[in-house]
C-alpha positions as CSV (number, residue, x, y, z in Angstrom):
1,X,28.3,5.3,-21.8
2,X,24.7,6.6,-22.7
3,X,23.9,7.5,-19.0
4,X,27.9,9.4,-18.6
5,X,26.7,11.4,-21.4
6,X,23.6,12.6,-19.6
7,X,25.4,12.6,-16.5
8,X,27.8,15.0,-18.0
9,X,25.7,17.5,-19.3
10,X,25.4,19.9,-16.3
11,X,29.5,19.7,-16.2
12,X,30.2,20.8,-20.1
13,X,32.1,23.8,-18.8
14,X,34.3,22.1,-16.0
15,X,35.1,19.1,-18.4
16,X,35.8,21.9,-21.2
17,X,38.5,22.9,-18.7
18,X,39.9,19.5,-17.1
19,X,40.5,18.7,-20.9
20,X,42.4,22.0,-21.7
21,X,44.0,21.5,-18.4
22,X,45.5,18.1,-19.7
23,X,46.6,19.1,-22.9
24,X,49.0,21.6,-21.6
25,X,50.4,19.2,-19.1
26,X,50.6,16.5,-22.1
27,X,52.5,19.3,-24.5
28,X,54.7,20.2,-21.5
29,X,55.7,16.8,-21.0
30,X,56.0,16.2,-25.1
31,X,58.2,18.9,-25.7
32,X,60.9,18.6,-22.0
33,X,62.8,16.2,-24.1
34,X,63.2,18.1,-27.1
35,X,64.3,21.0,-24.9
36,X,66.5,18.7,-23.1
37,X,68.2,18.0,-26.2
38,X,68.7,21.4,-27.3
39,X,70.2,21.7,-23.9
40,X,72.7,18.5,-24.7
41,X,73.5,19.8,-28.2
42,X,74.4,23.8,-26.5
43,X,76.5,22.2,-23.7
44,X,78.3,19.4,-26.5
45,X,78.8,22.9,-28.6
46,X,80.0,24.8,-25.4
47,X,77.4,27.6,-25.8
48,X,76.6,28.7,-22.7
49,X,74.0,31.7,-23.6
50,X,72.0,28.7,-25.2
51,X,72.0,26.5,-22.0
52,X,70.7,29.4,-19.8
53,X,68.0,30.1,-22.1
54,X,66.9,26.4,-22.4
55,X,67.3,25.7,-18.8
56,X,64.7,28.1,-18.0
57,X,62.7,27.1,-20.6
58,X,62.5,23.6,-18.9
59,X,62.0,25.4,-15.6
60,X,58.8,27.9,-16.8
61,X,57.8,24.6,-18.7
62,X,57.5,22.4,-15.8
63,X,55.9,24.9,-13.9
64,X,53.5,25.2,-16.5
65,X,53.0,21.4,-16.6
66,X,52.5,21.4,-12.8
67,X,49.8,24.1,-12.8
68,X,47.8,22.7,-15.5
69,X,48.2,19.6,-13.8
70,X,46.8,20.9,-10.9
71,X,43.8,22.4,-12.3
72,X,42.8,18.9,-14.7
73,X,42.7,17.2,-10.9
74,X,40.4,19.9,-9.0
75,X,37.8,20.0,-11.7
76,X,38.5,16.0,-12.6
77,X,37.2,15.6,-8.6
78,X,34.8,18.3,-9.1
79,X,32.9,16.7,-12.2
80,X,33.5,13.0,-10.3
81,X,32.0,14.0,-7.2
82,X,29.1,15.6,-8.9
83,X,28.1,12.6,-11.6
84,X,28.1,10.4,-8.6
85,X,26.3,12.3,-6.5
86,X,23.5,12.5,-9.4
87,X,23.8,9.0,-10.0
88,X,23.3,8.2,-6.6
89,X,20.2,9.9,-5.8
90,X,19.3,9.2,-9.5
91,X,18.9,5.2,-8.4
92,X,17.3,6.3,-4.7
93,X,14.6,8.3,-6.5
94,X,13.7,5.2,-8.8
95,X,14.3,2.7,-6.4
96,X,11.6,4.7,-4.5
97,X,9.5,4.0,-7.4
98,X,9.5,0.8,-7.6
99,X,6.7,-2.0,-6.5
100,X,7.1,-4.8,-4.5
101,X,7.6,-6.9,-7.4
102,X,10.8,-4.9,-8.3
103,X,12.4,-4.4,-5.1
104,X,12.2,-8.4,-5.4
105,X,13.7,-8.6,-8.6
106,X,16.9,-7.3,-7.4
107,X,17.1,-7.9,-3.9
108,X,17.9,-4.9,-1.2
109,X,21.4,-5.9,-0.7
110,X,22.0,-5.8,-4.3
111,X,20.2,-2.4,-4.8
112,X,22.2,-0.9,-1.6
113,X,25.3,-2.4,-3.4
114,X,24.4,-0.6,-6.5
115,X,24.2,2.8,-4.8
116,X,26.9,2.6,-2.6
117,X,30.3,0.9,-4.2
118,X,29.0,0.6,-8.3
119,X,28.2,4.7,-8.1
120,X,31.8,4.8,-6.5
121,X,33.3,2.7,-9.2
122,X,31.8,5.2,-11.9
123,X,33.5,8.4,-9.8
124,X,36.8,6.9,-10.0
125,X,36.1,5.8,-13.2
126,X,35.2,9.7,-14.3
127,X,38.1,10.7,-12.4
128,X,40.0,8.0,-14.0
129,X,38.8,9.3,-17.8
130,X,39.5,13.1,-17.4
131,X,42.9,12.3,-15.8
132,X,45.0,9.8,-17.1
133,X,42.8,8.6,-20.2
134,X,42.5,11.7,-22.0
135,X,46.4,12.1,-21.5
136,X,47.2,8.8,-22.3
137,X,46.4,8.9,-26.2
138,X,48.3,12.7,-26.3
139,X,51.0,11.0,-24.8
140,X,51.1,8.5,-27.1
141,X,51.1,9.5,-31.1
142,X,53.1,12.6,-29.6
143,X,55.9,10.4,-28.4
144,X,55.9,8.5,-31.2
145,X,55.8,11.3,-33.8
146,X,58.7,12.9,-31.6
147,X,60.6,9.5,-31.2
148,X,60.7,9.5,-35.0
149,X,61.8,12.6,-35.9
150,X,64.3,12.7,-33.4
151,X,66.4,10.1,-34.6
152,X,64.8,9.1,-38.1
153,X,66.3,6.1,-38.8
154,X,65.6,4.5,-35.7
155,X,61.7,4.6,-36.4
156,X,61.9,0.8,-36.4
157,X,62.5,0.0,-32.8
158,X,59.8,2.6,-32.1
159,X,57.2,0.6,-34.2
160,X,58.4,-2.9,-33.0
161,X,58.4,-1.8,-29.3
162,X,54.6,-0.8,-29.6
163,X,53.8,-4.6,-31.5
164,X,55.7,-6.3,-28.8
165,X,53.6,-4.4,-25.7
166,X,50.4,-4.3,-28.1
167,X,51.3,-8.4,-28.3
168,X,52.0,-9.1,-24.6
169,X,49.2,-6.7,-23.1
170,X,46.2,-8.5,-24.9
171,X,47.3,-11.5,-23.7
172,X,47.0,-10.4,-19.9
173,X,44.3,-7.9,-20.1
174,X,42.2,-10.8,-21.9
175,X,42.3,-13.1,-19.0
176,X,41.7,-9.8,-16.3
177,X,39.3,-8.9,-17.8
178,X,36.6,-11.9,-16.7
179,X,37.6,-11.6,-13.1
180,X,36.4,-8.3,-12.6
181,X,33.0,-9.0,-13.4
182,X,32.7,-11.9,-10.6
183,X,34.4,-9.3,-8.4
184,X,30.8,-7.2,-8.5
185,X,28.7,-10.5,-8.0
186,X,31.3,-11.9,-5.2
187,X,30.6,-8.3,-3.6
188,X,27.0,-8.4,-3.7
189,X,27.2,-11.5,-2.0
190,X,29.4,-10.3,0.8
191,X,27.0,-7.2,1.6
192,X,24.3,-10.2,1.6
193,X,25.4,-12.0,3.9
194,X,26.5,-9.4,6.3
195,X,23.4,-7.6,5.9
196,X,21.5,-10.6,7.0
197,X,23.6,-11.7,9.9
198,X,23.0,-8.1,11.4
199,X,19.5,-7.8,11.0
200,X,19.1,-12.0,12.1
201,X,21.6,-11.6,15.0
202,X,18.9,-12.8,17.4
203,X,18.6,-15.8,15.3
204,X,22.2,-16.4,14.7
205,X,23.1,-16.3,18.4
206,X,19.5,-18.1,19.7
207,X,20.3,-21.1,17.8
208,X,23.9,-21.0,18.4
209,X,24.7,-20.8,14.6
210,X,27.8,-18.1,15.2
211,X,30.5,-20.3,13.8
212,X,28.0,-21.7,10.6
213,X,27.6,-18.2,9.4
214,X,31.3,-17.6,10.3
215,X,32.1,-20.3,7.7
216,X,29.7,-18.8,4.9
217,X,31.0,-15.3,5.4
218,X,34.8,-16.5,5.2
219,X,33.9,-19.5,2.1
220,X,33.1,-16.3,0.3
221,X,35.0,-13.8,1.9
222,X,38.2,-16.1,0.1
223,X,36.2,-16.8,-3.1
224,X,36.9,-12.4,-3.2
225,X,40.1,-12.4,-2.0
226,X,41.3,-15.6,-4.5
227,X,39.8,-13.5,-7.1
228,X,41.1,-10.3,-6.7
229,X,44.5,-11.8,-5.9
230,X,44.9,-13.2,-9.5
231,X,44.2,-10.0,-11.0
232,X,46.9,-9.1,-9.1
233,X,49.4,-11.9,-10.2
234,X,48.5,-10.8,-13.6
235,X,49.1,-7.2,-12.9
236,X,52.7,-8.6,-11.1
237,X,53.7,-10.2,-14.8
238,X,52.3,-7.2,-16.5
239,X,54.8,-4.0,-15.8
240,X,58.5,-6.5,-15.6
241,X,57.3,-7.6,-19.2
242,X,56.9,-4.0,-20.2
243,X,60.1,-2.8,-18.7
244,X,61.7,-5.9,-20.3
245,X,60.4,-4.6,-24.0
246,X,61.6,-1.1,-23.1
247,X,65.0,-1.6,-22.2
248,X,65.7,-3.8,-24.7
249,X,64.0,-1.2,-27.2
250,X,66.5,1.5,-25.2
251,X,69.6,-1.0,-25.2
252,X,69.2,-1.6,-28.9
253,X,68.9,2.2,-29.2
254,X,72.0,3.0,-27.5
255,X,74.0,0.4,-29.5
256,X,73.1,1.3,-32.8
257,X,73.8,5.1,-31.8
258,X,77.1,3.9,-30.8
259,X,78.3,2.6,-33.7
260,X,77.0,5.3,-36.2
261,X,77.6,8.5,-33.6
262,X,80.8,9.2,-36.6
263,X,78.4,9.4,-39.4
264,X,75.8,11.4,-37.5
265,X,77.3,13.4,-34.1
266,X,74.1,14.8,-33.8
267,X,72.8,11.8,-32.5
268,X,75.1,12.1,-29.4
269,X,72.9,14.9,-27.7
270,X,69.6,13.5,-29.5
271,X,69.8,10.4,-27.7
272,X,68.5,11.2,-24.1
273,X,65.5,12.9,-25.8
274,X,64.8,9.5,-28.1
275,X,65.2,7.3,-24.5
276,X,62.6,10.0,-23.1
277,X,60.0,9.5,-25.8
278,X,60.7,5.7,-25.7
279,X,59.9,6.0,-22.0
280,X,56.8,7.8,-22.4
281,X,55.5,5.3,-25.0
282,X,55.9,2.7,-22.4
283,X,54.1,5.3,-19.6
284,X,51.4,5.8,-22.3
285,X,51.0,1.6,-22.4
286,X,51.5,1.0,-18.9
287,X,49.1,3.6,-17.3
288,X,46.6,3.1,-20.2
289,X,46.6,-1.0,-20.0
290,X,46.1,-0.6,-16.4
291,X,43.5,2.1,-15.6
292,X,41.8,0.8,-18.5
293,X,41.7,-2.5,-16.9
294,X,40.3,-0.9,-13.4
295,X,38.2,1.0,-16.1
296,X,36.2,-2.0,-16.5
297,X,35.0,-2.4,-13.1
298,X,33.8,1.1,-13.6
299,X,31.9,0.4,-17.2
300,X,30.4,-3.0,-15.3
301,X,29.0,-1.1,-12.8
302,X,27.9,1.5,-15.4
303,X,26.2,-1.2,-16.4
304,X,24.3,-2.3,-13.3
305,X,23.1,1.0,-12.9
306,X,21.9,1.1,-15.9
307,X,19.9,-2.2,-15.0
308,X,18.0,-0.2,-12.4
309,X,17.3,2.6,-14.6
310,X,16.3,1.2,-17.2
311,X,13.8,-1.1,-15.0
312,X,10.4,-1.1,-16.4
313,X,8.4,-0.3,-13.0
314,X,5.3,-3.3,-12.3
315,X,2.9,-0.3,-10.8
316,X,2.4,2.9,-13.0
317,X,-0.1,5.5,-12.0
318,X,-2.1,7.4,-14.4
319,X,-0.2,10.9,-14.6
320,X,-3.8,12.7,-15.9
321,X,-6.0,11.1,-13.3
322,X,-7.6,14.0,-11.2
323,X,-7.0,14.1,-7.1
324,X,-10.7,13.1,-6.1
325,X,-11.9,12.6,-2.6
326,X,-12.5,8.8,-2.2
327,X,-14.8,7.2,0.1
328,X,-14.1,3.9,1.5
329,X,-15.9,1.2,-0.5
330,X,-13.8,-1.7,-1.4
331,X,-14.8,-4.2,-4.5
332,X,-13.1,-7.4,-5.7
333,X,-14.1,-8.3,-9.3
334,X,-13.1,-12.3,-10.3
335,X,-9.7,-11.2,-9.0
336,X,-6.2,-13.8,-9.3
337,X,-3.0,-13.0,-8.4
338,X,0.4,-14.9,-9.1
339,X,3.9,-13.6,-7.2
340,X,6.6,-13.2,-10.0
341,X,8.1,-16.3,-11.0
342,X,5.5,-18.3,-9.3
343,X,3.4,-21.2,-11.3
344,X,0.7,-21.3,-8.4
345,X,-2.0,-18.2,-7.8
346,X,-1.9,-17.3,-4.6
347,X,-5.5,-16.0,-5.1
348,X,-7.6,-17.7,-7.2
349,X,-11.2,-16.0,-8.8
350,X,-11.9,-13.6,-5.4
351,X,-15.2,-11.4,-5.5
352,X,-16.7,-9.4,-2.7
353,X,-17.9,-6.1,-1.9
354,X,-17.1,-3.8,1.4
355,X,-19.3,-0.8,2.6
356,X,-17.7,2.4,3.4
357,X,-17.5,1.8,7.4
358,X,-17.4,-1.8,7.4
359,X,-15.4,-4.0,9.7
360,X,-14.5,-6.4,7.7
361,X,-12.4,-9.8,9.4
362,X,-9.8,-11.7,7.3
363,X,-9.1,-15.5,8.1
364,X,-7.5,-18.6,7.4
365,X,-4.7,-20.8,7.7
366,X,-0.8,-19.6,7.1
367,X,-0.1,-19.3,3.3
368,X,-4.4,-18.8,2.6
369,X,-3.6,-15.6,0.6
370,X,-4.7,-13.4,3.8
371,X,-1.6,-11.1,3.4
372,X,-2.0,-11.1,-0.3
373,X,-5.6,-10.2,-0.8
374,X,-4.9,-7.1,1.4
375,X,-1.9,-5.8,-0.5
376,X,-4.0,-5.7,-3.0
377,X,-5.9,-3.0,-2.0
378,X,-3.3,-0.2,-1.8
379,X,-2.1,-1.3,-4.8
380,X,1.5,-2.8,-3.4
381,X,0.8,-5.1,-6.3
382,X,-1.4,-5.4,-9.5
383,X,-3.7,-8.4,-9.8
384,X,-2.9,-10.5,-12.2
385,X,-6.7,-11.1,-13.6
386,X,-9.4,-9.2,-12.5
387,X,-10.0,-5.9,-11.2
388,X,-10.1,-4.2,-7.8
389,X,-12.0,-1.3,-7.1
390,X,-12.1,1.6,-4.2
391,X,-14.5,4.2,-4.1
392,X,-16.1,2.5,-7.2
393,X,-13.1,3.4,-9.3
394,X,-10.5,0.9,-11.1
395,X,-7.4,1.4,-8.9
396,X,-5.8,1.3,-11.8
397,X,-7.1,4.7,-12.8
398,X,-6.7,6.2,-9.3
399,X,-4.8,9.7,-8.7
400,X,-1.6,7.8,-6.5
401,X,-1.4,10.6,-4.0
402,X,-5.7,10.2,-3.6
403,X,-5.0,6.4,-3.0
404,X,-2.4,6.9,-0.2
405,X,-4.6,9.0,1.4
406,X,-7.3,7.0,1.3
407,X,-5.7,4.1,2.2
408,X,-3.3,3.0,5.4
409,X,-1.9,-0.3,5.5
410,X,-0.3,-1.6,9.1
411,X,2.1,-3.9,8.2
412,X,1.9,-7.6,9.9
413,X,6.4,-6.9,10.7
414,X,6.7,-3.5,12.1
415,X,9.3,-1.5,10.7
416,X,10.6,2.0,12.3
417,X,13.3,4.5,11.3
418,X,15.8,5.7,13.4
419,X,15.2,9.0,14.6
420,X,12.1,10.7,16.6
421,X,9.0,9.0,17.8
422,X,7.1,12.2,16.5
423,X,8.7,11.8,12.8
424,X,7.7,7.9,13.0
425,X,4.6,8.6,13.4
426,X,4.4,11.9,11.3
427,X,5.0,9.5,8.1
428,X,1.6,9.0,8.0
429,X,0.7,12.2,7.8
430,X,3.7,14.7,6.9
431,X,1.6,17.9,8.3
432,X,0.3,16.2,11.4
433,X,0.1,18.6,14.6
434,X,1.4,17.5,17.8
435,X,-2.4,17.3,18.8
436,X,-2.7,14.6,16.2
437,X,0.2,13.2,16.8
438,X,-0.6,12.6,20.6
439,X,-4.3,11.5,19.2
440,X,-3.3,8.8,17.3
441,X,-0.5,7.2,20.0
442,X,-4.0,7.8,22.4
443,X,-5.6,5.0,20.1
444,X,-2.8,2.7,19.4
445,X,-2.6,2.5,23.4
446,X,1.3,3.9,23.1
447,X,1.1,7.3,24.7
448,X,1.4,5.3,28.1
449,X,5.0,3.9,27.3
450,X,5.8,7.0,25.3
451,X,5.3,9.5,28.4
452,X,7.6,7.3,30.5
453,X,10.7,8.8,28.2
454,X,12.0,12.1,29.3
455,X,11.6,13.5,26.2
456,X,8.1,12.3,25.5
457,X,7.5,12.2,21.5
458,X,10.8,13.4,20.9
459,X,12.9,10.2,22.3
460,X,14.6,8.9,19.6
461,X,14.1,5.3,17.9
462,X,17.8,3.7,17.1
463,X,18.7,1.9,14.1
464,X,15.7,-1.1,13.6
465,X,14.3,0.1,16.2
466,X,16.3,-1.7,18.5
467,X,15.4,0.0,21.8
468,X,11.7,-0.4,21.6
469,X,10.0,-4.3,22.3
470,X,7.7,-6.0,20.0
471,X,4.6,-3.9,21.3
472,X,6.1,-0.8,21.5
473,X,6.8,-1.1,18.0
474,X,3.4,-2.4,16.5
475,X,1.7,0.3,18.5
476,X,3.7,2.7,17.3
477,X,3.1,1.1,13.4
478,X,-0.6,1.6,14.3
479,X,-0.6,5.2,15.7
480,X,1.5,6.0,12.3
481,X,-1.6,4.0,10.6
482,X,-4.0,6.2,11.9
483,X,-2.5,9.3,12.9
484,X,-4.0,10.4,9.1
485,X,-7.6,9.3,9.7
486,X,-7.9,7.0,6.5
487,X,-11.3,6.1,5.1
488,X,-9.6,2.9,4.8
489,X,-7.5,1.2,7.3
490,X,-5.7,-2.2,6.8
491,X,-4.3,-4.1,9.8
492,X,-2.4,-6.7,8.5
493,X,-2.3,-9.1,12.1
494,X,-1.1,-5.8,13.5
495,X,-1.9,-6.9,16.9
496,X,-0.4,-9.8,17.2
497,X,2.5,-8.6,20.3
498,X,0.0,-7.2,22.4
499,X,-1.5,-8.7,25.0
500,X,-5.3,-9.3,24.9
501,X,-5.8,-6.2,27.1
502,X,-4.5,-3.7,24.9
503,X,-5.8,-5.2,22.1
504,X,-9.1,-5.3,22.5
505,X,-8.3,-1.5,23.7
506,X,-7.1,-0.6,20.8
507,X,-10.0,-2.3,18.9
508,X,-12.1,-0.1,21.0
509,X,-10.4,3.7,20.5
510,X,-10.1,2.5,16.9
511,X,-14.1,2.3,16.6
512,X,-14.5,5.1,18.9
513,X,-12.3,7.6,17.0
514,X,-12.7,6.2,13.3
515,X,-16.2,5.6,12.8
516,X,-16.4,6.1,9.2
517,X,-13.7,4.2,8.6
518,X,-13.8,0.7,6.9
519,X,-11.7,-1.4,9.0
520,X,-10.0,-4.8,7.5
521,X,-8.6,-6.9,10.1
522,X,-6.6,-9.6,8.9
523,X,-5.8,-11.9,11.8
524,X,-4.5,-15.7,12.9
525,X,-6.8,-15.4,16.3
526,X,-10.6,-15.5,15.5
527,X,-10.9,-13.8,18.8
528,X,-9.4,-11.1,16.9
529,X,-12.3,-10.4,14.3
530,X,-15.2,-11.5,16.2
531,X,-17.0,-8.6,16.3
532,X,-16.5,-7.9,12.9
533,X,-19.6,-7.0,10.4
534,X,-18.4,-9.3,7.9
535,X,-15.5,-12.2,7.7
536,X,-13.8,-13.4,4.9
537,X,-12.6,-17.0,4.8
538,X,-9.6,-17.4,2.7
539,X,-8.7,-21.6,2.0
540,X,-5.1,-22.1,-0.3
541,X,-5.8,-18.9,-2.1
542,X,-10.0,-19.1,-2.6
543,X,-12.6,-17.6,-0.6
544,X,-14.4,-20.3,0.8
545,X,-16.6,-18.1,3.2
546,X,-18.3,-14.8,4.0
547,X,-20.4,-13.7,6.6
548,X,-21.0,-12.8,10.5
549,X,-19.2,-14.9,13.4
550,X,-22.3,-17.0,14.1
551,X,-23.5,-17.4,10.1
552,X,-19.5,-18.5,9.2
553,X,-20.4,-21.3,12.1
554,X,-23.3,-22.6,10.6
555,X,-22.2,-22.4,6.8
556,X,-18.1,-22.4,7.0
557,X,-16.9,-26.0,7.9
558,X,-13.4,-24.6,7.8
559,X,-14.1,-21.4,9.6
560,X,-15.9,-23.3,12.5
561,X,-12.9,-26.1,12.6
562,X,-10.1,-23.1,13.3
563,X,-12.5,-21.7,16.3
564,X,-13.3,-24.9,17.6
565,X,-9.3,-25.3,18.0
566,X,-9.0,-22.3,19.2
567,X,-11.1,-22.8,21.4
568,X,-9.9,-26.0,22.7
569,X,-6.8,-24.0,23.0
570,X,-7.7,-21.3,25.1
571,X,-10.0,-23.3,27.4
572,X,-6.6,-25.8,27.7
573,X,-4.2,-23.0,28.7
574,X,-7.1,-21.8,31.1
């Protein structure tokens, strides 16, 4: 309830008014009966001045109800929409936050799960609050006062009405309440697995696995609808077993009414208004046991956000570190690095130093750390000893913004956004001119494919990118890498779609145009690196080599066993 509190604060006035809003509509609805037994006792007595006036006393007093009832629901949605809204971009801004390392903790299905349908849990749950569970209590120790002194000595039914619903409810709500919980986790899971199947439809259909992921969407597709079905067996046993209690609680009324009405005749027009207040105990139990219980879904989610929140972020920058202007020196101090909830380092005691406009190769066999090691650098992830410096400085006492400036990292997967080629490649440099733009597609080699579109830089990239093949998309990923003229550019086997051609053009434009750059090239394909100044062999997480091509095949007995294959390869395919 700690985050609705802060949510709220912005909304003190509006709520101020929802609640006023509902207390007039509860006092109209409290005091109909009572008019509607002054109207029962003028018509019994035949005084028809009395019935006119009370008749349009009910009339101004249900308009009166109405109204306020009207005004509790527009600023109810108001405040609703508005929480949830804040909620919502609440989690995006943290999520944005968050390291690698947290984004794992969670899973992205689970955190788009968590912004989407828990944020719209807590609006209905808001809406739910300043609507029917404000009222409800009002409702409640009104009726019962009014049930009392209506017809005094029935005050016993009244009490042992509320024991029996009080009785009967905790029994049901007890066993609802445990299903709602694996509702949320049974949803995650469904979002899961259709977020999956979309983005690995290529998969799915290449290896003919339609009707396998068929079966595991459906298995848990009925695990849902099995759940949510009992909650609504429950819910079907609920409201009979109220009305039960209440008639019998009315029934008994009406008898013993009956057979006193000679000893009190003012019972006779008192009656209806004692059924009414009976009834609106049972409204009070009925609508409270069952938002309340739908209430839960909306405090569980409350919860989950709260998870994210509260999450302690892996990376933190130092707030009072100055903006300096970093050069592009690169130092690895006795550095070793373990993934969350993994017992094995992936890198184990690395030290070397780079040069400011170095081209530095990266090596080894799948699963050698190559990835890792460079991830490092723009701090994606904290070593877990050691200590990596750029420019000299502890990264961990680096300005943030100076560090993404200084640093670009080409992902080895290229990921686009929908929307304009120019904005894709404007990420990397918000401010970029359409000069710099056009620059940096000149050296990822994509201006060529780009000019074949109508609309040039402006053609638009659909949803994953799906119009645009392999190549297009890691040479767009590069011109985005580059477009900001980094002192420090990471290519994470960013060339690996395009043909040997246009990579070894790209190599090309990228030591042409960014000479003082220091350039890391991880790669599978020695090829790749061979002119590099320097090359780093990485071996199950250790760096087993350093130096030139032709020094790594003298000294490296793993380096030289990977080019010989290679080799052998490429002289085979010839």
């Amino acid at each position: 309830m700690q985050i609705l509190k802060e949510q709220a604060k912005p909304y003190r006035r509006d709520i101020f008014f929802s609640i006023l809003a509902v207390v007039i509509m509860s006092g109209a609805a409290l005091w109909q009966p009572k008019l509607l037994q002054y109207v029962m006792t003028a018509i019994i007595n035949n005084d028809k001045n009395d019935v006119t006036i009370y008749g349009v006393e009910l009339i101004s007093l249900a308009i009166i109800g109405l109204i306020a009832g009207v005004t509790n629901t527009i600023f109810a949605a108001k405040i609703s929409q508005g929480i949830a809204a804040d909620l919502r971009e609440r989690q995006y801004k943290k999520i944005q936050s968050f390291s690698f390392g947290n984004v794992e903790q969670f899973s992205a299905g689970n955190l788009v799960v968590r912004m989407t349908n828990d944020v719209n849990q807590v609006q209905q749950l808001v809406m739910t609050l300043l609507q029917t569970l404000t009222r409800i209590p009002i409702l409640f120790i009104g009726s019962f006062i009014l049930a009392i002194l209506t017809i005094p000595r029935l005050w016993w039914i009244v009490v042992l009405m509320i024991v029996l619903i009080v009785l009967s409810s905790q029994m049901i709500f007890k066993r609802m309440g445990k299903y709602f919980g694996r509702i949320q986790k049974l949803i995650d899971k469904t979002n899961t697995l259709a977020k999956e199947n979309l983005q690995g439809v290529r998969v799915v259909k290449s290896f003919n696995q339609e009707d396998n992921e068929i079966k595991r969407f459906v298995d848990n597709s009925n695990d849902l609808t099995a759940t949510t079905t009992m909650i609504g067996y429950l819910f079907s046993t609920l409201i009979p077993m109220f009305m039960l209690i209440s008639y019998i609680g009315i029934g008994t009324a009406i008898y013993f009414v009956g057979q006193g009405v000679v000893n009190h005749p003012s019972d006779l027009a008192a009656i209806t208004s004692f059924i009414s207040y009976l009834m609106q105990i049972l409204f009070a139990f009925m609508i409270g046991g069952l938002t309340s219980t739908f209430a839960s879904r909306g405090f569980i989610s409350i919860g989950r956000i709260k998870e994210v929140l509260d999450t302690k972020i892996d990376l933190s920058y130092d707030i009072n570190a100055e903006k300096t202007d970093l050069k592009g020196s690169i130092s690895f101090k006795n550095v070793t690095f373990n993934y969350p909830n993994d017992d094995l380092p992936s890198l184990k005691n690395i030290s070397f130093d780079i040069e400011p406009g170095e081209m530095i190769g990266i090596v080894g066999a799948t699963g050698s750390g190559k990835s890792t090691l460079a991830q490092l650098i723009p701090r994606l992830y904290d070593p877990s000893e050691g200590e990596v410096f750029v420019s000299g400085i502890n990264l961990k006492s680096i300005n943030e913004d100076a560090l993404r400036e200084t640093v670009s990292y080409v992902l080895q997967k290229s990921i686009l956004f929908s929307g304009r080629i120019s904005d894709n490649i404007r990420q990397g440099k918000k401010d970029a001119t359409q000069e710099e733009i056009r620059k940096a597609a000149d050296i990822a080699q994509a201006t060529e494919f780009i000019e074949q579109y109508e609309d040039g830089f402006e053609h638009m990239v659909e949803e994953r990118s799906a119009n645009l093949s392999g190549g297009q998309k890691q040479r767009l990923s590069i011109a985005r890498g580059v477009v900001g003229r980094p002192k420090i550019l990471i290519l994470d086997d960013s060339t690996s779609a395009l043909d040997a051609k246009s990579e070894v053009k790209v190599r090309e434009a990228i030591n042409k145009e960014l000479k003082g750059t220091t350039t890391i090239v991880i790669a599978e394909k020695i090829s790749s690196v061979i002119h590099a100044n320097r090359i780093l062999v990485l071996d199950k997480g250790e760096l087993v080599g350093i130096g030139s091509h032709q020094e790594l095949l003298q000294t490296s007995t793993i380096y030289a066993e990977i080019y010989q294959t290679q080799k052998a390869k490429g002289d085979k395919e010839r």
